[in-house]
C-alpha positions in Angstrom: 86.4 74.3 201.4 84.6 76.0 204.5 85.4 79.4 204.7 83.8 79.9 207.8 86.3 79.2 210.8 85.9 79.5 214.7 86.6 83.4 214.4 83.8 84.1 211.4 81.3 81.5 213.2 81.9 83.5 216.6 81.1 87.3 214.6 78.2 85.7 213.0 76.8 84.6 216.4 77.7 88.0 218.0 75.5 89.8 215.2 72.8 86.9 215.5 72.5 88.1 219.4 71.9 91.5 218.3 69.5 91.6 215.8 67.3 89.0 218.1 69.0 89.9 221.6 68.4 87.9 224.6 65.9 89.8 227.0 63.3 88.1 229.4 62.8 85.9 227.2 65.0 83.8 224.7 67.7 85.4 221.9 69.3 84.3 218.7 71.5 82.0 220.1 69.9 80.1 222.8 67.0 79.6 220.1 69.6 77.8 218.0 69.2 81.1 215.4 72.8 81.6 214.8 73.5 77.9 214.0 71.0 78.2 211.3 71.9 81.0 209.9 75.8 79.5 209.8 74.6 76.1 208.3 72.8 78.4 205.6 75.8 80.3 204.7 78.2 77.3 204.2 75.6 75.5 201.9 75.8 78.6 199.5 77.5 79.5 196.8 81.4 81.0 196.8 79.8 84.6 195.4 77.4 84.6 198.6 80.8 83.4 201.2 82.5 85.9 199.7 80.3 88.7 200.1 79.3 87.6 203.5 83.2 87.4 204.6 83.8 90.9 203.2 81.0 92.3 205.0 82.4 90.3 208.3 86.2 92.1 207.8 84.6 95.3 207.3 82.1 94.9 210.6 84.9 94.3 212.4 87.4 96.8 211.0 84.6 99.3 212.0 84.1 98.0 215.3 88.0 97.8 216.5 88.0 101.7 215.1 84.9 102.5 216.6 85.8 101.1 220.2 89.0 99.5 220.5 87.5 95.9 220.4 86.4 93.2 218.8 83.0 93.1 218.0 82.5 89.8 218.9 83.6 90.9 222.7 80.9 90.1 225.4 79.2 93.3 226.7 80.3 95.5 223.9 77.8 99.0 224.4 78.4 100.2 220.8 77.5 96.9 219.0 74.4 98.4 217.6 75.4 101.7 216.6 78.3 100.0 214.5 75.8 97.5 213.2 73.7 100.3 212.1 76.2 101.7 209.4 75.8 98.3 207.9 71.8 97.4 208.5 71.4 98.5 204.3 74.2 96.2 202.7 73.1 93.1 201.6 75.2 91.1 203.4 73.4 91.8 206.7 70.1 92.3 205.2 70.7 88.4 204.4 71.8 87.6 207.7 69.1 89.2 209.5 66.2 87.6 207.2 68.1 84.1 208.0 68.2 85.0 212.0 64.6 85.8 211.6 63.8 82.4 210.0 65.6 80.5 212.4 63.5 82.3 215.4 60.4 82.5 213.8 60.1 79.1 211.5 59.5 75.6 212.6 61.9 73.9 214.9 62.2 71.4 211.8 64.6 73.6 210.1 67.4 73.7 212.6 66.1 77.1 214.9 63.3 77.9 217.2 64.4 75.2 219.8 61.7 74.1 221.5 59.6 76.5 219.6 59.9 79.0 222.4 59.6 82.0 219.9 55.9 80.8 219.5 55.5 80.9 222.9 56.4 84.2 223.7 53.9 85.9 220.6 51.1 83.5 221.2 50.9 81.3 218.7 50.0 77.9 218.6 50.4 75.2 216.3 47.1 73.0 217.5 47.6 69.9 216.1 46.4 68.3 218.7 43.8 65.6 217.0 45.8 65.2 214.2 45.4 61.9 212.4 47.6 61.6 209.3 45.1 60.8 207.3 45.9 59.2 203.6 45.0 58.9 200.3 47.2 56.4 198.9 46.5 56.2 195.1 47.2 53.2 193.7 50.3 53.8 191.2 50.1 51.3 188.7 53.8 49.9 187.8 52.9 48.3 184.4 51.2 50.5 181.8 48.0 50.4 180.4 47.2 47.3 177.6 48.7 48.3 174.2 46.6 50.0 172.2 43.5 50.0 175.0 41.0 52.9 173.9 39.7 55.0 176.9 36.8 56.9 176.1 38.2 59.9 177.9 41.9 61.2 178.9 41.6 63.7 181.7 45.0 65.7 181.9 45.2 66.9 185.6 43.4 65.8 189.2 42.6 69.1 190.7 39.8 70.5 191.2 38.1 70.7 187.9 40.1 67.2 186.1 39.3 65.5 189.4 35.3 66.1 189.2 35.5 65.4 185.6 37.0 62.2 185.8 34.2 61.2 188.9 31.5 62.3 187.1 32.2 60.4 183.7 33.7 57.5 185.6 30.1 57.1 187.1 28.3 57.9 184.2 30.2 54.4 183.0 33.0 55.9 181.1 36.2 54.4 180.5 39.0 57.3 182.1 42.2 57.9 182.1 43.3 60.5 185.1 46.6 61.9 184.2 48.6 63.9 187.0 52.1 65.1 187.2 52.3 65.6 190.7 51.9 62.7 193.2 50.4 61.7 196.2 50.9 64.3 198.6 49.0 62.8 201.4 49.2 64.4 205.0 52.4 62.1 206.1 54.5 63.9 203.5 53.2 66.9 202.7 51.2 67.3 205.9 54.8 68.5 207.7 54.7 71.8 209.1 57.7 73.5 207.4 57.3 77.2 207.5 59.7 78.2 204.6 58.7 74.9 202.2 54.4 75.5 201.9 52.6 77.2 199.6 52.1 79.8 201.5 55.6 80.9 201.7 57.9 78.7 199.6 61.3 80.4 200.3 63.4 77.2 199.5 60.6 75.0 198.2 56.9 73.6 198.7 54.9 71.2 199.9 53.6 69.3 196.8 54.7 69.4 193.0 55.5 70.1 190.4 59.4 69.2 191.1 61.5 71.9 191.5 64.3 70.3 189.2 63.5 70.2 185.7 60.3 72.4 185.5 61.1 76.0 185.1 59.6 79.0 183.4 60.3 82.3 181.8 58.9 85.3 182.9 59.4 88.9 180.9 59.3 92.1 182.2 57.9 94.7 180.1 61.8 96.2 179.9 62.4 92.9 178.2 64.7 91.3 181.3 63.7 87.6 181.3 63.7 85.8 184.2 64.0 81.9 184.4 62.1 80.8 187.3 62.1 77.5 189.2 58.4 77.0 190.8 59.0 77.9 194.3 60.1 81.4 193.1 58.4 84.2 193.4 57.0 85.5 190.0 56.2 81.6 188.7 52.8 81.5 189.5 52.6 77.9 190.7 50.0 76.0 191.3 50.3 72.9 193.4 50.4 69.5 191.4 49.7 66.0 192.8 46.7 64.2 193.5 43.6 67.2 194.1 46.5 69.7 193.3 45.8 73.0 194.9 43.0 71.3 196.7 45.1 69.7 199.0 46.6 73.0 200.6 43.9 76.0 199.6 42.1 77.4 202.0 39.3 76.4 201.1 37.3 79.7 200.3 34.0 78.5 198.2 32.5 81.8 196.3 30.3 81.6 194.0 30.5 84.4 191.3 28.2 87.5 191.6 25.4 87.7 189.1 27.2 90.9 187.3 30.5 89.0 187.3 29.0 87.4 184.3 28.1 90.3 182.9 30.7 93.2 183.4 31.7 94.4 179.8 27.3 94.8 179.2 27.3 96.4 183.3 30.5 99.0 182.5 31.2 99.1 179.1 34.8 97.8 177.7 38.3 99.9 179.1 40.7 101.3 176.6 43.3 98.6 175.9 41.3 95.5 177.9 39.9 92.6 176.8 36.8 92.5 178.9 33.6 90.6 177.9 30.5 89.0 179.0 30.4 85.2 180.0 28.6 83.2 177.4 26.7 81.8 180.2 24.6 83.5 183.1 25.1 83.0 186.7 21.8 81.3 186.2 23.0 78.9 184.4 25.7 77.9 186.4 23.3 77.9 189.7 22.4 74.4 189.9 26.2 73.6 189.1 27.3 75.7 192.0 25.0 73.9 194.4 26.1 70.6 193.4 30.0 71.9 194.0 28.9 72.8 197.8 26.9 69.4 197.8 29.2 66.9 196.7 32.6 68.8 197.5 31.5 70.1 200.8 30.7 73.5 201.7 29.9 75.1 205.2 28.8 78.5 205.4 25.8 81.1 205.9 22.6 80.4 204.2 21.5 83.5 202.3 25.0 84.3 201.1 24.0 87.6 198.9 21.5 89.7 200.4 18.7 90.7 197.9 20.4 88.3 195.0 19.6 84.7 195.5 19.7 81.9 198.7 21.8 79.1 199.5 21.4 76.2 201.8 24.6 75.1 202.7 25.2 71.4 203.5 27.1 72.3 206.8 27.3 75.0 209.1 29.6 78.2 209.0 32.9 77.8 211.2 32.9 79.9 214.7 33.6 83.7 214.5 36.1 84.5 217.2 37.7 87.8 218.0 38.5 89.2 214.7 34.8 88.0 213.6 33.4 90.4 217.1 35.4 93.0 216.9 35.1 93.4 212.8 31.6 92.8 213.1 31.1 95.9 215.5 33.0 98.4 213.0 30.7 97.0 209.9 27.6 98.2 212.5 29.1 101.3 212.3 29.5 101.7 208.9 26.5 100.2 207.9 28.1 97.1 206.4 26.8 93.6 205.2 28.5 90.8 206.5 28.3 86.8 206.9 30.7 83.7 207.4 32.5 83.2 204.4 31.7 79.9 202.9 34.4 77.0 203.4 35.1 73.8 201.7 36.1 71.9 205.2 33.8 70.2 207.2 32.6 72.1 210.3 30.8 68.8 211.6 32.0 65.1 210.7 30.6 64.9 207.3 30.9 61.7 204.8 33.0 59.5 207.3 35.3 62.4 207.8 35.9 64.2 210.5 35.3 68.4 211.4 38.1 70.9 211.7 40.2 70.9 214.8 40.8 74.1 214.5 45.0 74.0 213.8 46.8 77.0 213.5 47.8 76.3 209.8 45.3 75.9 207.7 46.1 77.4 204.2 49.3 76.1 202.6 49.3 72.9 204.2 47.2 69.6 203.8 44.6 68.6 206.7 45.7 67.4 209.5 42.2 65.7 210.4 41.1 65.3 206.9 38.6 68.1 207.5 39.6 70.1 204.5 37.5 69.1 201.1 39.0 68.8 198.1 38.9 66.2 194.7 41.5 63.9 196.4 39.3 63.0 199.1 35.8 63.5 197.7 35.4 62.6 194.1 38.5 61.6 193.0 38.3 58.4 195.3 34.4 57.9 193.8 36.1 57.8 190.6 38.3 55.2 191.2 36.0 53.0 192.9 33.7 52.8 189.9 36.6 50.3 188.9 36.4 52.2 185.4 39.0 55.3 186.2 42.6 54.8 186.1 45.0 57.5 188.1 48.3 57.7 186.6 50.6 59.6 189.2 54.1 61.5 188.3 52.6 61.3 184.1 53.0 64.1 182.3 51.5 65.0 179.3 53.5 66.6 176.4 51.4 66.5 173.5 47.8 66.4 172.5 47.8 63.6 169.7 46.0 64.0 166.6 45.2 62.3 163.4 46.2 63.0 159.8 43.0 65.1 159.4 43.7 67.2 162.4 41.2 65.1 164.9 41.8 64.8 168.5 42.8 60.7 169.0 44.7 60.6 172.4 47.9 62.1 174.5 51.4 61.3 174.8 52.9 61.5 178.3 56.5 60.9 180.0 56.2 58.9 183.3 59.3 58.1 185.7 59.7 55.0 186.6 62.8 53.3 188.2 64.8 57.3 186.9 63.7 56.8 184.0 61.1 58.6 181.9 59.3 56.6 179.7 57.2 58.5 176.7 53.5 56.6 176.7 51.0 57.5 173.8 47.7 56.3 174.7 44.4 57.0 172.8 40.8 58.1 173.7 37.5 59.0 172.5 37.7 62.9 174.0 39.8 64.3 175.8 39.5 67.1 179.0 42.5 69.6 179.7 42.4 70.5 183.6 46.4 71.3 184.0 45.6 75.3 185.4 45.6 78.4 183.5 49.5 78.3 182.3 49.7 74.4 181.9 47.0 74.2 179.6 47.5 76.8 177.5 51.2 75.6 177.4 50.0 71.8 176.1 47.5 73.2 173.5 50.8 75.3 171.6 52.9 71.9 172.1 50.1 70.1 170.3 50.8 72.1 167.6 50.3 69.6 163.6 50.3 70.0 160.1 46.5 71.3 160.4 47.0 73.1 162.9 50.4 74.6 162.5 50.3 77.4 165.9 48.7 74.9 168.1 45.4 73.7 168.8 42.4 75.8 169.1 44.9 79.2 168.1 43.6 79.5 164.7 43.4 83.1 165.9 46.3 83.8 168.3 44.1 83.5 171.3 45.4 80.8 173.6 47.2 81.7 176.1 46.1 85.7 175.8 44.0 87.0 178.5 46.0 85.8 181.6 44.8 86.6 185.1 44.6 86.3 188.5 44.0 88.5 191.7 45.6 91.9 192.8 44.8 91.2 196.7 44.2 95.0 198.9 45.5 93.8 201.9 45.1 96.5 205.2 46.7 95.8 208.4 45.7 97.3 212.6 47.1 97.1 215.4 44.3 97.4 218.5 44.6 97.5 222.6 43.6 94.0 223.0 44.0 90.8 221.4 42.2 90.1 218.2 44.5 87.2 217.2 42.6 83.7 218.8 44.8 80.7 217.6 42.1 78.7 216.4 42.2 78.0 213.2 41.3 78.6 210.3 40.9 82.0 210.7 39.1 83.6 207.8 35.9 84.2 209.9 33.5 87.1 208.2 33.5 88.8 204.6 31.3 91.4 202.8 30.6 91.7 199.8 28.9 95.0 200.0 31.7 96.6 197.8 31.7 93.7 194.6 30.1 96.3 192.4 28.0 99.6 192.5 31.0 101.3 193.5 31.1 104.6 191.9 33.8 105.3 189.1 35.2 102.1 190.0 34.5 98.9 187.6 33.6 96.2 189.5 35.5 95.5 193.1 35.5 92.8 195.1 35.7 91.2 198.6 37.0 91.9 202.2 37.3 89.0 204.8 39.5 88.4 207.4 42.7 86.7 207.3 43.8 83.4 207.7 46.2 82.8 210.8 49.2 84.2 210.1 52.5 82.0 210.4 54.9 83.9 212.8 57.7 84.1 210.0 55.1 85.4 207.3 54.1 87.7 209.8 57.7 89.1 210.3 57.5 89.1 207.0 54.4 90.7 205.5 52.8 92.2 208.4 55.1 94.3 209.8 54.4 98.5 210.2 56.9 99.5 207.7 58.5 102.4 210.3 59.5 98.9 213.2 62.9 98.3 212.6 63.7 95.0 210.9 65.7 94.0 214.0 67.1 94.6 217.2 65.6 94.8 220.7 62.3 97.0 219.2 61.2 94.6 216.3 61.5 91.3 218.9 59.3 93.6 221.7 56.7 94.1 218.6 56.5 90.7 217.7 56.0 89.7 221.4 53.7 92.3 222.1 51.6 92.8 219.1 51.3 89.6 217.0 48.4 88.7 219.0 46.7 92.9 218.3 47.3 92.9 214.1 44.7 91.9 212.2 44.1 92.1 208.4 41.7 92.8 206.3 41.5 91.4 202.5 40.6 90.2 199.6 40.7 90.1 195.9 40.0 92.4 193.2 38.0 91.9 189.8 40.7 92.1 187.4 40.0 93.5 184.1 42.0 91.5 181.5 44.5 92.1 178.7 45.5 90.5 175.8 49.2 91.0 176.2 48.6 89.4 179.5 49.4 86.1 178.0 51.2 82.9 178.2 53.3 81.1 175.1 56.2 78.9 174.8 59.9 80.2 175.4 61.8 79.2 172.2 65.3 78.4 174.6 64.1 77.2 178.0 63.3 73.4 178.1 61.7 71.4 180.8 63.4 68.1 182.0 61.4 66.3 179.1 62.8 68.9 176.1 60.1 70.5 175.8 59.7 74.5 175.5 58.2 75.7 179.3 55.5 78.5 179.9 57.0 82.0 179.1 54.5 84.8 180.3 54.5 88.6 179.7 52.0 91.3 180.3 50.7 93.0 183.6 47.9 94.2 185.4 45.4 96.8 183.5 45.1 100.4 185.2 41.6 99.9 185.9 42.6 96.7 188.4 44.9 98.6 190.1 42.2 101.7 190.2 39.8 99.2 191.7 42.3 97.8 194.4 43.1 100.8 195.9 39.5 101.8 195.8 39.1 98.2 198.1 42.2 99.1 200.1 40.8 102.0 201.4 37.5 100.4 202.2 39.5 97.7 204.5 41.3 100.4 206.2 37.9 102.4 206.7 36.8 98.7 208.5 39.6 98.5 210.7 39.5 102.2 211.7 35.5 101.5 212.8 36.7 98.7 214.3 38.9 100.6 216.7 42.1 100.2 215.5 44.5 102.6 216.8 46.8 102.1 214.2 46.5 101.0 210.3 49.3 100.2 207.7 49.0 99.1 204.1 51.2 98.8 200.9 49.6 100.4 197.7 48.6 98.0 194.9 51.3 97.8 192.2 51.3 96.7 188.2 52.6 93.2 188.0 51.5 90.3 186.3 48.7 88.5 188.3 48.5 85.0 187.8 48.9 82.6 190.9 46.9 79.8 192.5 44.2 81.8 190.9 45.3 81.4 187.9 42.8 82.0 185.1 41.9 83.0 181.5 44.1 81.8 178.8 41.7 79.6 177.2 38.5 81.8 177.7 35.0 80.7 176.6 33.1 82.6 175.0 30.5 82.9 171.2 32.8 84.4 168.8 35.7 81.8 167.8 37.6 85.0 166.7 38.0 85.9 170.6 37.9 82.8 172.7 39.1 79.5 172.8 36.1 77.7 173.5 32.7 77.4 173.3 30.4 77.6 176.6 30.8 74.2 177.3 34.6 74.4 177.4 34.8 72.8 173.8 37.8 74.0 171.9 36.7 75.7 169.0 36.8 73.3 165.7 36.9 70.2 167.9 34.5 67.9 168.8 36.1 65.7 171.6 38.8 68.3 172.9 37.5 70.5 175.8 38.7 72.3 178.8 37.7 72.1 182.5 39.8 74.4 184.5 39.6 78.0 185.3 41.5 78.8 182.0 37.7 79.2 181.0 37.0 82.0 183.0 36.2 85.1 180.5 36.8 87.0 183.8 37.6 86.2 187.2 35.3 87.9 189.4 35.7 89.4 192.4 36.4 86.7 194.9 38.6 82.8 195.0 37.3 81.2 192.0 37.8 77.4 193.0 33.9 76.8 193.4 33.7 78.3 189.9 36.0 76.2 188.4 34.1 72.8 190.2 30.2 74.1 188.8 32.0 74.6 185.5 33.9 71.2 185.8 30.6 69.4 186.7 29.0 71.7 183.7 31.5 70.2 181.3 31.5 66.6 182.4 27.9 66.4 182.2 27.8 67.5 178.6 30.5 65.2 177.5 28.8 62.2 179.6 25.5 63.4 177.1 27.8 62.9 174.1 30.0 60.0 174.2 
């Protein structure tokens, strides 16, 4: 039953008009705000009704008492001072975070008519060029021949299973490509939704996995667990479908400092960490890393570290506009180091694609000009045109099969078809786990067999231990004139002066600009914490300052923990019955030492930059294990304390390896997707030797 009549709608409306009011330029209402917010209330829950209808009777029993009128009443003076007794309770916090989202997001979700809040801040969408362009998959209706024998099953097209699967496919293997995700091309997930993207998934995303039938558990170190769908904050999603997080990164292509491989020889090993050396050198992963930037497609400065070794990369770097000038003055000042940061999207036509238009939504989204380089439209398509690789879309694996004697012989799957969800076993010479940090750690414990009784390659309790991610420093100023240019993408210069040799401090990391902001985000994130969260002073901020706040950021080397760890939750189930991820642990004191350490370096660039004001939130303890994901499966020389060898070989198999940045015995100091393709191509390259 609606419980929101004419009287309730008309209160909602009045509060609408004051948290966004009408001024020169358009309010909540006109911008079609309130609507939105009254269509989201009468799709929730009674508990939410309820509480929002209380909150409504006591608004107005305050206003009648306050001033003799209904609140509601046009031209009412004391509508903000009685709406300020109530600007804590939840009820109106909710309200005002929905007002904002109608004014702020896309017109596609029912506010923002005519996107006229855009226009009064500045921003611009720039789509103009846009060509939809698609990568339809072929999804094969009838399974495979019974009993056909690939000579490899790759589980997972991102970034690393979709270069595995090329390479091996060329090299005139027989492959399997398994993905749970689909084909999120540009005409479905290339939509500009605002509140459903991976950059801010507040009722969904842009890609897989489902948001039915896949949760996880999370548990706090109090012991609260928290079951978590994978749009929710706290799941640590990464995107699934066809090039997974490929599709929608932003494309940031670091290679790994030398020391990165090295930091447990360079600073010793913390109290209570798990920090080690690489088995490898960055040496060794060199000519991998080129070939990444080659094949993938990498635009950027040549010379990338100063003093350390050169790159010649295969396109140009992107423009610097105003944040690049006026950032790059301040670094003068301080005696700085910086350079474009290197891109994986093509900043001339490259490979029958064309260069970046420029949009003003770059990361969270998929290419609007097909600009952006990732597996599904480099070598996952190379792979399938050998004739010898098979994609399987919306397949997910459950279990690694074995034999009686404990050897690795193929994977079962589930894959929908027609509803339904068939279970597939299928076998294979080797086979190549590529399904992210969590995922694949996850599949290994489900494999577990008589031989191997706590799961495969966890003779010694290690898979899944060692989880990590990135603890961003993020520093925001305000300046006199406009440092926002809505040309995309918007990540424009770095330095990497600060990635080590930073004294008391182990390791560090990067600082680059931002990527453009989305205007709700903005509201969201960016904000000085003293502007009110609405009324006539937060709409005059956003309309006068969004285009003056820039931020400065990046990501910190994380020093891991063994009780940072993934395993399976012995209640929760997926859609398919099996146990889901369940993950535990947070960050180590010495990551959140070192991110305050970077924070206050980004706020020393924006004060030499001239910023007149600066704002930040100190780093906090939390688990840290996002799109950049990494760990749970580390390589390394000693079985005892890794999960693989240096070749991504699971310890006591010979045909069962790992190509993902599960690998990663740490996960340096900047984006680690480059990393995870040299290490994919690495991997492949061995097997292709092998089989």
């Amino acid at each position: 039953m609606d419980v929101f009549g004419t009287a309730e709608i008309a209160l909602i409306s009045a509060i609408v008009d004051r948290i966004i009011p009408a001024d020169q330029d358009i309010g909540g209402i006109e911008s079609g705000a309130a609507n939105y917010v009254v269509r989201w209330l009468k799709n929730q829950d009674d508990q939410i009704k309820q509480s929002t209808l209380v909150g409504l009777k006591n608004l107005q029993v305050a206003a009648e008492a306050a001033q003799d009128a209904r609140f509601e009443l046009p031209n009412n003076p004391l509508q903000d001072s009685v709406l300020r007794h109530f600007e804590k309770q939840a009820w109106f916090l909710r309200i005002a975070e929905l007002a904002t989202e109608g004014f702020y997001a896309d017109e596609g979700n029912g506010g923002n008519i005519g996107e006229k809040s855009w226009s009064m801040i500045g921003y611009e969408p720039r789509l103009q060029g846009a060509h939809a362009p698609r990568y339809i998959f072929k999804k094969y209706v009838d399974e495979q021949p019974a009993g056909e024998l690939y000579d490899v099953i790759v589980v997972g097209a991102g970034a690393g299973g979709g270069i595995v699967a090329c390479v091996l496919a060329e090299a005139g293997k027989r492959v399997l490509l398994l993905e749970r995700g689909d084909d999120y091309h540009y005409e479905i997930s290339g939509k500009r939704d605002h509140l459903r993207n991976h950059r801010l998934s507040q009722y969904g995303h842009n890609t897989g996995p489902d948001i039915d039938g896949n949760p996880r558990v999370f548990v706090a170190a109090s012991g609260h667990r928290q079951i978590l769908k994978p749009h929710e904050r706290g799941y640590h999603s990464n995107a699934a479908g066809a090039g997974s997080a490929t599709v929608v990164y932003g494309g940031q292509a670091w290679r790994f400092h030398p020391d990165d491989f090295r930091m447990a020889s360079r600073y010793g090993v913390p109290t209570d960490s798990s920090l080690v050396d690489w088995p490898i050198s960055y040496d060794e992963l060199a000519p991998f890393y080129a070939r990444a930037e080659n094949e993938i497609g990498v635009a950027g400065s040549d010379g990338w570290h100063p003093g350390t070794f050169s790159i010649n990369y295969p396109m140009p770097p992107g423009p610097g506009y105003a944040t690049h000038d006026v950032l790059a003055q301040g670094a003068r000042k301080l005696g700085m180091t910086t350079f474009s940061p290197p891109l994986l999207i093509n900043t001339v036509s490259r490979q029958g694609r064309a260069a970046c238009i420029q949009c003003g939504s770059c990361v969270g989204f998929a290419c609007p000009s097909d600009a952006k380089n990732g597996t599904q439209n480099t070598v996952i398509p190379r792979a399938l045109a050998t004739g010898r690789c098979t994609l399987l879309l919306k397949a997910t694996a459950e279990r690694i099969e074995t034999d009686a004697s404990g050897k690795v012989i193929g994977v079962s799957y589930r894959r929908g078809l027609d509803g339904e969800a068939l279970r597939h076993s299928v076998q294979s010479r080797c086979v190549v786990l590529a399904g992210g940090a969590i995922e694949t750690a996850r599949l290994l414990l489900l494999s577990a067999c008589d031989k191997h009784a706590n799961g495969l390659g966890n003779n010694h309790d290690q898979v899944g231990r060692n989880l990590q991610g990135h603890v961003y420093s993020t520093a925001f100023g305000l300046f006199d004139d406009y440092v926002y240019d809505p040309r995309g993408p918007g990540v424009t210069i770095a330095s990497c002066d600060f990635n080590h040799g930073n004294p008391g401090i182990i390791g560090g990391g990067m600082l680059a600009d931002d990527f453009i902001m989305l205007p709700v985000i903005f509201w969201r994130d960016a904000l000085p914490p003293d502007v009110p969260r609405w009324g006539s002073c937060a709409k005059s901020f956003m309309r006068d300052n969004y285009r003056r706040v820039m931020a400065v950021r990046g990501p910190v080397q994380e020093i891991p923990t063994e009780q940072a760890r993934v395993c399976l939750d012995s209640e929760v189930k997926d859609r398919f019955g099996l146990a889901v991820a369940k993950m535990s642990g947070t960050t180590h004191a010495e990551t959140i030492k070192s991110a305050t350490y970077m924070l206050g370096k980004a706020e020393s660039w924006l004060n030499a930059a001239g910023a007149r004001r600066i704002w930040s939130e100190p780093p906090k303890s939390r688990l840290s294990g996002g799109q950049h994901q990494a760990g749970t499966c580390r390589m390394g020389k000693d079985p005892r304390k890794s999960v693989t060898d240096s070749h991504g070989r699971v310890w006591g198999f010979d045909n069962l390896f790992v190509a993902d940045a599960s690998l990663h015995s740490t996960n340096g100091g900047f984006n680690p997707v480059l990393t995870v393709m040299a290490l994919a191509f690495r991997t492949a390259e061995q097997i292709a030797k092998e089989l």
